[in-house]
N, C-alpha and C positions, 0 to 999 in steps of 0.2 A: 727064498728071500725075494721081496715083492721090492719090483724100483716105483716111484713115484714122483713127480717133476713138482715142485717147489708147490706151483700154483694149483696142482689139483691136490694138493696134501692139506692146503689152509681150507679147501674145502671142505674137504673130509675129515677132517679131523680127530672128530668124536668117533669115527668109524675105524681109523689106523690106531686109535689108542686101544679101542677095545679089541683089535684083532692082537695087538702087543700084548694085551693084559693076559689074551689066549697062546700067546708064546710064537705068531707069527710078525716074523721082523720086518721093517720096511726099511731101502734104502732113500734117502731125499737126497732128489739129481735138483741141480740149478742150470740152464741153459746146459743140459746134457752132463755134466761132471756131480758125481755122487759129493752131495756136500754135509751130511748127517743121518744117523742111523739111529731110527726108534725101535727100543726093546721093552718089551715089560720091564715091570718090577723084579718080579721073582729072576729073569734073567739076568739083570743087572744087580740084582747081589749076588748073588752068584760069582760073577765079572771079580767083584768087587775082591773076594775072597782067595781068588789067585795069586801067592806070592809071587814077588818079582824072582827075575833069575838071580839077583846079586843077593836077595833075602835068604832066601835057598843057600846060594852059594858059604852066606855068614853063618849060618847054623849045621853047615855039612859038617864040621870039627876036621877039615881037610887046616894041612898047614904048608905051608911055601914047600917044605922036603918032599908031600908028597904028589907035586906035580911036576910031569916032565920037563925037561929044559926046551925054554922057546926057540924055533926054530927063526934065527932071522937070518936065511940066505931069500935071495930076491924068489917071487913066485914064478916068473919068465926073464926071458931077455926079449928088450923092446928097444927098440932106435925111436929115440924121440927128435 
């Protein structure tokens, strides 16, 4: 995955899309922090077509009986 700083991406432009269209990703930094990510097409439908976890979760035909009981004792003991 290739980084790229905001201001040489408006340059190139035409040159990061067609490297996307070829399936290599770029990320776009702004004063160094990654602030969007060009993909091609094909990989972004792609993207697209992954259910979420709670999609999943609604179509697993699981029902409240057949999952454990939640465990709510504290994770540690902390003095705050």
């Amino acid at each position: 995955m290739r980084k790229v700083q905001l201001r040489e991406a408006k340059a190139k432009l035409s040159a990061l899309v067609e490297g996307a269209a070829k399936g290599e990703t770029a990320i776009i930094t702004n004063r160094g922090q990654p602030r969007a990510v060009l993909v091609g097409l094909d990989e972004w439908n792609r993207l697209c077509k992954v259910p979420s976890f709670g999609r999943l979760l609604a179509v697993s035909g699981l029902e409240e009986a057949d999952l454990p009981p939640r465990d709510t004792s504290s994770l540690r003991d902390i003095a705050l």
